[in-house]
C-alpha positions in Angstrom: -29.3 8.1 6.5 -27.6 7.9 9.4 -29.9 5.3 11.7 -29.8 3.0 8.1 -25.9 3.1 7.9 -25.9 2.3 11.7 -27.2 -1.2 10.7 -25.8 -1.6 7.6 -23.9 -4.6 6.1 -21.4 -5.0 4.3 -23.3 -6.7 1.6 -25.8 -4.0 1.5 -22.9 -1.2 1.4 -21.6 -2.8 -2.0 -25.3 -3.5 -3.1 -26.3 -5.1 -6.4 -24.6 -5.1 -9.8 -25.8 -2.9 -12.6 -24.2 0.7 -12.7 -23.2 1.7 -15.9 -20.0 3.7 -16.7 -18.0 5.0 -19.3 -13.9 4.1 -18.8 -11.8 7.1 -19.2 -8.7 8.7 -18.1 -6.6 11.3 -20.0 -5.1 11.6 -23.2 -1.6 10.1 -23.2 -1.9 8.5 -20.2 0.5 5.3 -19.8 -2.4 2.9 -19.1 -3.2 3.6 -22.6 -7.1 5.0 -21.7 -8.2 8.6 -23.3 -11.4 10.8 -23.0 -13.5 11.7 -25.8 -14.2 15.0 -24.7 -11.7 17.9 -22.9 -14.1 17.8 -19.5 -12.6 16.6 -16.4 -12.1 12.8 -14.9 -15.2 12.1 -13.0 -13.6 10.6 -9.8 -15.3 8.4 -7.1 -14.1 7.6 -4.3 -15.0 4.9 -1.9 -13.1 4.3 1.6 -13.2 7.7 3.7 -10.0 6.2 6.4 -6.6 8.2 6.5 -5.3 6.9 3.5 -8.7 7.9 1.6 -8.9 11.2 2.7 -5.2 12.8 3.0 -3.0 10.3 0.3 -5.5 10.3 -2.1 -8.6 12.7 -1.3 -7.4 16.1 -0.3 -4.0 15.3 -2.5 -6.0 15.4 -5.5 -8.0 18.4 -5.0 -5.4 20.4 -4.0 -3.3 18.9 -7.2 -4.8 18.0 -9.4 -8.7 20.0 -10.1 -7.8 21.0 -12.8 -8.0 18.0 -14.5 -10.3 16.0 -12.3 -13.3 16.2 -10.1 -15.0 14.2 -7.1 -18.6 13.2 -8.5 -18.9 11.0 -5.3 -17.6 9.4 -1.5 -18.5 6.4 -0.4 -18.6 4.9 2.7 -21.0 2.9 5.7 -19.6 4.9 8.2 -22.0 8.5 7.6 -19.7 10.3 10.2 -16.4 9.7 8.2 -18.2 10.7 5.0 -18.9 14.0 6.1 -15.4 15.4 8.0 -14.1 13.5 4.5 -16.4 16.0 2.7 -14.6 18.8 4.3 -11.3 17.9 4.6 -10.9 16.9 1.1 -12.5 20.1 -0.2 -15.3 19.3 -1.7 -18.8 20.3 0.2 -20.9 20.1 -2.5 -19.8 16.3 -3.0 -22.6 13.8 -2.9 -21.8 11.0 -0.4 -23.2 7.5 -0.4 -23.8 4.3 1.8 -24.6 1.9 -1.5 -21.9 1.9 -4.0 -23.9 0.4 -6.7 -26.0 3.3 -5.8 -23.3 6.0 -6.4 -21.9 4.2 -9.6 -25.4 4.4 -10.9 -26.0 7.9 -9.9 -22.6 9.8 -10.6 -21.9 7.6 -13.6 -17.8 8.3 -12.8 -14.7 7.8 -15.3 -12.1 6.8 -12.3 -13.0 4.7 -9.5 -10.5 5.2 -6.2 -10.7 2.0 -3.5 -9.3 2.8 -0.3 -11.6 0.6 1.9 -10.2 -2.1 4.0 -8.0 -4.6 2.3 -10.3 -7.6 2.3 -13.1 -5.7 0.4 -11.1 -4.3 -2.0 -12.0 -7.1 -4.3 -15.7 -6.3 -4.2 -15.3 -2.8 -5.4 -12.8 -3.4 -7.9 -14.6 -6.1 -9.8 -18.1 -4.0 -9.3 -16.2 -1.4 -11.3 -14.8 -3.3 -13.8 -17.8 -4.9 -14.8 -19.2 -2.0 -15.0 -16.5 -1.1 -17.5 -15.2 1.7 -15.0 -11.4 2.5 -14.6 -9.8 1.4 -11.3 -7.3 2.8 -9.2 -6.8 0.7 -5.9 -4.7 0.7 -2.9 -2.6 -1.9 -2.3 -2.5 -4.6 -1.5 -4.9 -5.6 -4.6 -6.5 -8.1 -2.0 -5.6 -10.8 0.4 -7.1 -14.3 -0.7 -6.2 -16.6 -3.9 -9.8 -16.7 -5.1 -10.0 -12.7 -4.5 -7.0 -12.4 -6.4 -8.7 -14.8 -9.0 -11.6 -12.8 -9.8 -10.0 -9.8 -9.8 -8.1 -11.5 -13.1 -11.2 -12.9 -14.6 -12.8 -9.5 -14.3 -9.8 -7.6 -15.7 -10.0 -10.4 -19.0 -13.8 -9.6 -19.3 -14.1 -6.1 -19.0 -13.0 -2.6 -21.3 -11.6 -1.0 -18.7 -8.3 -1.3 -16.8 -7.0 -1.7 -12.7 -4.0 0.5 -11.9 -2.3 -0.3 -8.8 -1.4 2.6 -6.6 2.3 1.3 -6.1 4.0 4.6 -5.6 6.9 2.9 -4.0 8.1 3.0 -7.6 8.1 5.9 -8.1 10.2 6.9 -5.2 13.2 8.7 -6.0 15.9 6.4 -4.3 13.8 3.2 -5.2 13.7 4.9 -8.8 17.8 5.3 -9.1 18.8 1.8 -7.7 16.1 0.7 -10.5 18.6 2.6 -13.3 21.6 1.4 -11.9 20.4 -2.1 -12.6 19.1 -1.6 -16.2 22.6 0.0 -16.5 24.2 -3.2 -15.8 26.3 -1.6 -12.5 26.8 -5.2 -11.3 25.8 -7.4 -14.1 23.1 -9.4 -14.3 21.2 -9.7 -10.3 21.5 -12.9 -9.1 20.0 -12.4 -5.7 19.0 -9.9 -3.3 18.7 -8.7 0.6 16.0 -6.9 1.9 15.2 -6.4 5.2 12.4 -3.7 6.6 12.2 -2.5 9.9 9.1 -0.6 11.7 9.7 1.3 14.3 7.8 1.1 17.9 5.6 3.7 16.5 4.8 3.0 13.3 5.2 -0.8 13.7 2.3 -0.7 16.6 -0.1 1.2 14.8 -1.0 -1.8 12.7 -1.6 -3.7 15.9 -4.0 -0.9 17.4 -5.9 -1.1 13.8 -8.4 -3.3 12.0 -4.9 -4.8 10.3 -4.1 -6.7 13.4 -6.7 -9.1 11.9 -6.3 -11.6 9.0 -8.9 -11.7 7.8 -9.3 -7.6 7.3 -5.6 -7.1 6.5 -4.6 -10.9 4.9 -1.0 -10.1 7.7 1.7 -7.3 6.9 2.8 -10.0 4.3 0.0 -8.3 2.2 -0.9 -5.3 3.5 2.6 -3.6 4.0 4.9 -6.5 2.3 3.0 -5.8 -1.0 4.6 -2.5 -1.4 8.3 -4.4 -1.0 7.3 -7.1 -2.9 6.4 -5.2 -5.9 9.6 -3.5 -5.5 11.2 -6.4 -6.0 9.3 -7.8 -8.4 10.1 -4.3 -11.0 13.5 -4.5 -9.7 14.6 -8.0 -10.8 11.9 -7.7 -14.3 11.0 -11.3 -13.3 8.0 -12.9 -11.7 7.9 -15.2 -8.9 7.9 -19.0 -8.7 8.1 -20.3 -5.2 8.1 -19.5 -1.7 8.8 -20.7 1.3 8.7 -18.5 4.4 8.7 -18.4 8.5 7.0 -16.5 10.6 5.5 -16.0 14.3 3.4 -13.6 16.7 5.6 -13.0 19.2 5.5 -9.3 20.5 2.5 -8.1 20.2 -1.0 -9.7 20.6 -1.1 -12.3 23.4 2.5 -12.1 24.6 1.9 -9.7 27.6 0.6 -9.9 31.2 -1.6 -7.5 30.9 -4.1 -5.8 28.3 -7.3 -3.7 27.5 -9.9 -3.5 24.8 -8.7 0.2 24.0 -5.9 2.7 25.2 -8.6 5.2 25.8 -9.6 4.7 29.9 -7.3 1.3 30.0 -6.3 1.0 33.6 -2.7 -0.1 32.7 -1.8 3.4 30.7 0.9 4.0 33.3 2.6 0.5 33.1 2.4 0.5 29.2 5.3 1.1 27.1 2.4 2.0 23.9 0.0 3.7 25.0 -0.9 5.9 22.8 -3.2 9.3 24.0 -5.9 9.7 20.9 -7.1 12.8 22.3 -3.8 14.2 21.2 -4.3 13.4 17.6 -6.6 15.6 16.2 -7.2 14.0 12.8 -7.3 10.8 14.8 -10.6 12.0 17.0 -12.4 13.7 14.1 -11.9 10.6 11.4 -12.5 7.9 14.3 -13.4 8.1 17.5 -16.1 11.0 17.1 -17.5 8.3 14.4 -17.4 5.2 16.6 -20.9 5.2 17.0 -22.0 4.5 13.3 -19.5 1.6 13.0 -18.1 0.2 16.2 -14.2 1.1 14.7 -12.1 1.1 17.0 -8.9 3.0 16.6 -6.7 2.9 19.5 -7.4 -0.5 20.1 -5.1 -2.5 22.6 -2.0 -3.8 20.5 -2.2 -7.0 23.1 -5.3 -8.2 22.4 -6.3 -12.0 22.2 -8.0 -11.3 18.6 -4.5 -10.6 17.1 -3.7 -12.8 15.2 -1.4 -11.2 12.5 2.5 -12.4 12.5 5.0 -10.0 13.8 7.8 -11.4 12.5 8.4 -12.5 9.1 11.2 -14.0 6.7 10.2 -15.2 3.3 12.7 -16.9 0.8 11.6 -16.1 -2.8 12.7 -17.7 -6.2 12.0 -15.9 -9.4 11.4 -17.4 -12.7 14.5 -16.3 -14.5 16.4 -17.9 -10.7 17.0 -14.7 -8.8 16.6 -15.6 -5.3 15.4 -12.8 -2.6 16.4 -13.3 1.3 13.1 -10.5 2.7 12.4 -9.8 6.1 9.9 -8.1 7.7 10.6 -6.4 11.6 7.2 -4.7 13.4 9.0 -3.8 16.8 12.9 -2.2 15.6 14.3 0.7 17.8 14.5 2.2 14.3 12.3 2.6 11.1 14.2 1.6 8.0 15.3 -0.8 5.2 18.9 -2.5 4.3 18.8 -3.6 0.5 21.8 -4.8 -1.6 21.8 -6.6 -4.7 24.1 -9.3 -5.8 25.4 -9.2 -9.9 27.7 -11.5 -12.1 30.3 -8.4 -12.1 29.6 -6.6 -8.1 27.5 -5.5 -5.7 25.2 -2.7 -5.0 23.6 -1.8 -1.9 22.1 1.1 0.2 20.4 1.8 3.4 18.0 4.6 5.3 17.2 5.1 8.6 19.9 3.0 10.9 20.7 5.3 13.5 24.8 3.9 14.0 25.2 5.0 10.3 23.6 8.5 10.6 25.0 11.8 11.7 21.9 12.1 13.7 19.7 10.5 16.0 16.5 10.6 13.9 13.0 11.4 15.7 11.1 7.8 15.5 7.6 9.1 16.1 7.7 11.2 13.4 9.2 9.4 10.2 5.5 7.6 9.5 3.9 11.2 9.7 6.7 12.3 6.9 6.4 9.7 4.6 2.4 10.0 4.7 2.9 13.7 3.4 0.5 15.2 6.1 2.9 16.3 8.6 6.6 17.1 8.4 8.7 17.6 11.9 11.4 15.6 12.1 14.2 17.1 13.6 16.6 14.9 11.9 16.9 14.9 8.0 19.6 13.1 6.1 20.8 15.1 2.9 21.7 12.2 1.0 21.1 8.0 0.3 24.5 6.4 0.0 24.4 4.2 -2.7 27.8 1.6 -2.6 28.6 -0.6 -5.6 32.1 -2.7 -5.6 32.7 -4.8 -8.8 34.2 -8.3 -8.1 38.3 -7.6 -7.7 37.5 -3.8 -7.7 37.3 -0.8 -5.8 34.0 0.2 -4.4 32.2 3.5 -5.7 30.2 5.3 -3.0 27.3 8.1 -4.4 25.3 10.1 -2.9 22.0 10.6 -3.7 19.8 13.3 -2.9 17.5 12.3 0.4 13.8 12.6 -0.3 11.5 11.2 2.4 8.4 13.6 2.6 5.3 11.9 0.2 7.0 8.6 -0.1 10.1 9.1 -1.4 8.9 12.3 -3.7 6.7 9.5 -5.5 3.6 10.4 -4.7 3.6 13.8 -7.1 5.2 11.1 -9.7 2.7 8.8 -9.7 0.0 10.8 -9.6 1.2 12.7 -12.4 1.5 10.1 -14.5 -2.3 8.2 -13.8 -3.9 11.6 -13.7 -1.9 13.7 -16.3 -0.3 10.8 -18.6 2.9 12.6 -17.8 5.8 9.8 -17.6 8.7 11.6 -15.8 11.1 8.5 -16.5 10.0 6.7 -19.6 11.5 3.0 -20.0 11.3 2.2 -16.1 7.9 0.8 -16.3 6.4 2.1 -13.6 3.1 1.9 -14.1 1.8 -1.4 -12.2 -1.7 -2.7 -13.7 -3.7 -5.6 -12.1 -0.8 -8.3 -13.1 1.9 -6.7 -11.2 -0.8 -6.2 -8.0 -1.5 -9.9 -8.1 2.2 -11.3 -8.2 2.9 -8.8 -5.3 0.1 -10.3 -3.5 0.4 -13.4 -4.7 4.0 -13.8 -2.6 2.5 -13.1 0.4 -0.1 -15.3 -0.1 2.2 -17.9 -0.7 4.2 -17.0 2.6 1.2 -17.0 4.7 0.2 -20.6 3.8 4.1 -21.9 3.8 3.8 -20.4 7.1 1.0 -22.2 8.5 1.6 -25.4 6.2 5.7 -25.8 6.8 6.3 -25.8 3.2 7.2 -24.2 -0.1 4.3 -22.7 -2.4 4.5 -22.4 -6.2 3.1 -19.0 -7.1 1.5 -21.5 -9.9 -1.1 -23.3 -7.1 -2.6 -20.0 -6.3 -4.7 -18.9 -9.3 -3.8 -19.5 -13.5 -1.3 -17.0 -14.1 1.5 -18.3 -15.2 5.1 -16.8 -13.8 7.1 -14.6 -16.7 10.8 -14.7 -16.8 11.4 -11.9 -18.5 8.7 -9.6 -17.9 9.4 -7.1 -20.3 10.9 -9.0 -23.6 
C-alpha cells in the first residue's frame, strides 16, 4: 500500500462513484434523520490532519462509543492513517487510500470530511449521492461552482450535510444569541466585528497548506467562515452584497529573507517565527515523520513567494432584511481576540475577549490556540468571566458577567456534538444546527470578498450560485 499511495492522485484517492449507503443518524436528532435499528452510527472518516484526528477522531471515541463506531479512515498519506489509527483509539479500524473504495466496503451511516478545504466538495457530494449522511468541516468549500454542486447534490439526494459550525454553540456566542431574540436593544441594525490572531496562531496558517488559495480559498473561507456564520445566525438574515478590501502585506513576500522550511533554515537566528517542530511532538508524528508519502510540508517558511493568501482583510456586508456588518480580519495582532457590539433601535450591546489593556492579566499568547483546540490546556492566564455591556438609547448601561469558557471552543464542542451524535438539543429555539444552506451563505461571503477584492467592486451573493438571499430566515 504504501509505494501505491506514494504516487497517488488526487483523482485516484476519491476514485469512482458507486458506493452504496444507508443515511442514518439517531433517533431525535435535530437534522431530523433516525436508525431503524438500536446498533451504533457506522462512522467514516476521511482526512487524518489535526483537526481529523484530535477535534473530531479521538473526541468521539472517547465520547461518544457508545453510540457510535469508526467502520473506516481515509487518507493518501499511509503514514498519517496509521499514528491516526492509534491515536484515535481504534486499532482494529480499517484504513483506506480510495474512498469510493471504503464507502463501498464499510457501507457507513455518517460520513466525517476533514480533508483540505478545496476537496471537501468531492467527498461531500460522493457521499450524498450515495445517499450517505455528511458531517463536514468548515468551510463547506472555497469556489462558487463547488458551492453549486454541493446544492444540486443536497436537492437530489435522501440524505443530509451538517456543517460542523460549533462556534454556535459556544457558550458566550450562545448568550449574546439570547440577548438578541430577547429584544435587549431592539431590532439589530448593524454590527462590529473585528478578529485578531495572534503571532502564533495567526502564522500557523502561513507555515500550512492554507497559505495557498487554491487549498484554503484565503482566511476569508477557511477561518472567516466560522465568523461569518456567526453572523449570519446572529442577525436570522442572509446576505445580499459585499464589497471588501484586502492585501498581503506581512507575511509571504514582504521580507528580506526566507527559506523553504524552518527545519535547517539558515536564518533561524534572525527570524522572529521560527518555529522548532522537533519540539512538537504531535507535530513530528502526524507530519514530518510522514513527509515522505506526501511531500506535506508543515513548518513551511511563512515568507515564501508561493503565498499568496491575504493577510489583512475588511469586508462590508449587507443583509437582506438591511443589517449592515463592518468585519475585520487581523493575522499578525500582539494579541488573539475578537471585539463585537451590536447596534439596535432601543441600545447597544457589545463584548470583548482576549485584549490584554482590558484584562487583569497578561494572557500567555502561544497557548490560547492549544486551549481552544481542546488538546492542551496551560495558560497561565484565565479570565473568570465575558463582560457583556448593553446601554439603551438615553439609558444607563448594564454590565454582566458571564461565565469565561475557552477550553473546546467556547464549551461548544461537547454541545454540538451532543446534539449531531445524541439528538440532544441543550438550547431548543436557537437553531443551531447549520445544514448545507447555512455552510453556503457563510462561504458564499467570502467568496464574494475575495472577488470584490481582486475585482474593486461589490458582489451580490445572487451572482454566485441560484440561491436566493432570505430575509427572515426563520419565519
Amino acid at each position: 500500500m504504501t509505494g501505491e499511495t506514494r504516487q497517488m492522485t488526487r483523482r485516484d484517492f476519491i476514485g469512482s462513484s458507486g458506493a452504496l449507503g444507508a443515511g442514518a443518524l439517531l433517533a431525535g436528532s435535530p437534522f431530523g434523520f433516525a436508525l431503524a435499528d438500536t446498533r451504533k452510527t457506522r462512522l467514516a472518516l476521511v482526512g487524518t490532519g489535526i483537526r481529523g484526528i484530535t477535534f473530531w477522531g479521538q473526541f468521539i471515541q472517547q465520547n461518544y462509543a457508545d453510540t457510535v463506531e469508526y467502520v473506516g479512515l481515509c487518507d493518501i498519506n499511509p503514514g498519517r492513517l496509521t499514528f491516526a489509527r492509534a491515536h484515535i483509539g481504534v486499532p482494529d479500524c480499517p484504513t483506506f487510500s480510495n474512498f469510493d473504495e471504503m464507502l463501498a466496503v464499510t457501507k457507513p451511516d455518517l460520513v466525517l470530511v476533514t480533508t483540505i478545504d478545496n476537496t471537501h466538495d468531492d467527498f461531500i457530494v460522493k457521499a450524498l449521492k450515495a445517499g450517505i449522511n455528511v458531517v463536514t468541516e468548515k468551510p463547506m468549500t472555497t469556489t462558487a461552482d463547488k458551492c453549486q454542486s454541493i446544492v444540486d447534490a443536497v436537492r437530489s439526494s435522501s440524505a443530509q450535510l451538517i456543517m460542523g459550525f460549533n462556534y454556535r454553540y459556544g457558550s458566550i456566542f450562545t448568550k449574546l444569541k439570547e440577548m438578541l431574540a430577547a429584544g435587549s436593544i431592539g431590532a439589530v441594525t448593524s454590527v462590529d466585528f473585528n478578529w485578531y490572531l495572534n503571532n502564533y496562531h495567526g502564522a500557523s496558517y502561513f507555515r500550512r497548506w492554507h497559505g495557498i488559495r487554491e487549498k484554503s480559498g484565503t482566511l476569508l473561507l477557511h477561518k472567516a467562515a466560522h465568523h461569518f456564520d456567526l453572523l449570519n445566525w446572529w442577525i436570522g438574515s442572509d446576505p445580499v452584497e459585499v464589497h471588501a478590501y484586502g492585501a498581503l502585506e506581512h507575511y509571504g513576500h514582504n521580507n528580506a529573507f526566507r527559506g523553504a522550511r524552518c527545519t535547517g533554515c539558515e536564518f533561524k537566528d534572525k527570524c522572529a517565527y521560527y518555529w522548532d517542530i522537533s519540539q512538537d511532538e504531535m507535530s513530528v508524528s502526524l507530519y514530518r515523520n510522514n513527509e515522505q508519502y506526501d511531500g506535506y510540508i508543515r513548518d513551511g517558511c511563512v515568507y515564501r513567494n508561493e503565498i499568496d493568501i491575504f493577510d489583512k482583510m475588511a469586508v462590508q456586508i449587507k443583509y437582506a432584511n438591511n443589517v449592515q456588518v463592518a468585519y475585520s480580519l487581523t493575522t499578525y495582532s500582539p494579541y488573539e481576540g475578537f471585539r463585537l457590539a451590536f447596534n439596535g433601535r432601543e441600545g447597544r450591546m457589545e463584548t470583548w475577549e482576549g485584549v490584554p489593556s482590558l484584562m487583569q492579566e497578561q494572557e500567555d499568547q502561544a497557548a490560547i490556540y492549544a486551549k481552544d483546540m481542546n488538546y492542551k490546556s496551560h495558560s497561565n492566564a484565565e479570565l473568570s468571566y465575558h463582560e457583556i455591556v448593553t446601554q439603551a438609547n438615553f439609558g444607563e448601561f448594564t454590565r454582566i458577567k458571564h461565565p469565561f469558557v475557552r477550553k473546546g471552543h467556547w464549551g461548544g464542542d461537547t454541545i454540538m456534538m451532543d446534539e449531531v451524535l445524541r439528538g440532544k438539543i441543550t438550547y431548543p429555539g436557537l437553531h443551531q444546527a447549520a445544514n448545507y444552506r447555512d455552510g453556503a451563505m457563510a462561504v458564499l461571503i467570502g467568496i464574494a470578498a475575495r472577488q470584490s477584492i481582486d475585482e474593486g467592486r461589490a458582489v451580490r451573493i445572487e451572482e454566485l450560485t441560484d440561491l436566493k438571499p432570505q430575509k427572515d430566515k426563520w419565519a
